[in-house]
C-alpha positions as CSV (number, residue, x, y, z in Angstrom):
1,X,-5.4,-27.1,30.2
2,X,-6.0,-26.1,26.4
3,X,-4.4,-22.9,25.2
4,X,-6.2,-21.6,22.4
5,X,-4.5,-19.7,19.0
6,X,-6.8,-17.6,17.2
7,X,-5.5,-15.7,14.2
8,X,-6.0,-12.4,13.7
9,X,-6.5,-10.8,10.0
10,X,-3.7,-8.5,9.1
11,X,-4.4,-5.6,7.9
12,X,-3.9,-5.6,3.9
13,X,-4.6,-2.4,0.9
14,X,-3.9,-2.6,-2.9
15,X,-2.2,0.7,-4.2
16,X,0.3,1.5,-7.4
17,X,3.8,1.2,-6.5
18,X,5.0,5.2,-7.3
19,X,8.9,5.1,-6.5
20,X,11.3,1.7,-6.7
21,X,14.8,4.4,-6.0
22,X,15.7,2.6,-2.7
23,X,16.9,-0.8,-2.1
24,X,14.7,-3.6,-0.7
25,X,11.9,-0.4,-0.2
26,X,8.7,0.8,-2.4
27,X,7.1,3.6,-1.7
28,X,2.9,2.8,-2.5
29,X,0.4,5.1,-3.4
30,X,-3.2,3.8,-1.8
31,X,-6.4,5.5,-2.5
32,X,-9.6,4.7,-0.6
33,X,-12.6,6.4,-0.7
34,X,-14.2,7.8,3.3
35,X,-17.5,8.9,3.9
36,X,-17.1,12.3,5.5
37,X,-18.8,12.0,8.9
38,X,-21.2,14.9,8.5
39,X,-21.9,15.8,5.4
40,X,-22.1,11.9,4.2
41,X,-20.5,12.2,1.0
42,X,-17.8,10.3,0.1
43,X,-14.1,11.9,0.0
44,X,-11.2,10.0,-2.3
45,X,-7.9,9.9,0.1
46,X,-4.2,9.4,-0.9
47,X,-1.7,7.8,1.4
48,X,1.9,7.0,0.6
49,X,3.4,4.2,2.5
50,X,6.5,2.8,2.5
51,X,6.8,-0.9,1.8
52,X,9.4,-3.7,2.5
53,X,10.4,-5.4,-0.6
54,X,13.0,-8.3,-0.4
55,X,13.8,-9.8,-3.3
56,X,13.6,-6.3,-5.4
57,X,10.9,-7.5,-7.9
58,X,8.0,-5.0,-7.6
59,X,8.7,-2.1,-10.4
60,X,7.0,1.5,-10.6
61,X,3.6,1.2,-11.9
62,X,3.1,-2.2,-10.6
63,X,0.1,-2.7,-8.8
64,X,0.1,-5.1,-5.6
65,X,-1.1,-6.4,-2.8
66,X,0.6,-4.8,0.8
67,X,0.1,-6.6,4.1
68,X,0.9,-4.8,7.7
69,X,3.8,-6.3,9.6
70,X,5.9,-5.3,12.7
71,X,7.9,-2.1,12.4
72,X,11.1,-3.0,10.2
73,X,12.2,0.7,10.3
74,X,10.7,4.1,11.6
75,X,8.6,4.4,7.9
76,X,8.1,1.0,7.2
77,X,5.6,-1.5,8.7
78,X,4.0,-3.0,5.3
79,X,5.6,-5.6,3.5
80,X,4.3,-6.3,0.2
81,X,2.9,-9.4,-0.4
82,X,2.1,-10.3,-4.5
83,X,1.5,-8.0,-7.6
84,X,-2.4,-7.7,-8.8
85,X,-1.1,-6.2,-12.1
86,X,0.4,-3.4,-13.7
87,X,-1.1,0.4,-14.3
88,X,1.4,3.3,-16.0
89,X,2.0,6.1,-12.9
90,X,2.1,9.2,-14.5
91,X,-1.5,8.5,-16.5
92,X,-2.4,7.5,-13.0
93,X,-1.1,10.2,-10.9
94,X,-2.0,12.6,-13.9
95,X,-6.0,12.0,-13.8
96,X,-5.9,12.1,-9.7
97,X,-4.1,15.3,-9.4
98,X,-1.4,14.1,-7.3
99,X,1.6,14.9,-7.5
């Protein structure tokens, strides 16, 4: 009898990196953009997420690549996978309004 694997395609956002203060943790600022179900118009959303970082090398304003993973702590089930490139966080939060 065959078994058969099938991969499935983890879940996976680009977002700034916002705060590097914790050890082997990032917190990452995603923005998407949601079409509001009534009205039709599209709505810009913020989430933060906390991010598993191993080796330390993501730095604030970085911008990379997270990827979901197995709850490592109560916060954090993202781990983040490779940096896209780099954008300066208070410009960035600045022009969103976030704080």
């Amino acid at each position: 009898m065959e078994t058969k694997t099938t991969q499935t395609k983890k879940q996976s956002m680009v977002g700034v990196v916002v705060s590097d203060k914790m050890d082997k943790t990032r917190v990452v600022l995603v923005t998407r953009y949601e079409q509001h179900p009534k009205y039709k118009k599209y709505i810009k959303q913020h989430k933060r997420y906390k991010v598993h970082d191993a080796k330390n090398e993501f730095k604030t304003g970085d911008r990379v690549r997270i990827e979901a993973c197995s709850p490592l702590s109560k916060h954090k089930a993202f781990t983040a996978i490779e940096k896209v490139g780099t954008q300066d966080v208070e410009q960035y939060l600045k022009t969103r309004g976030i704080k």
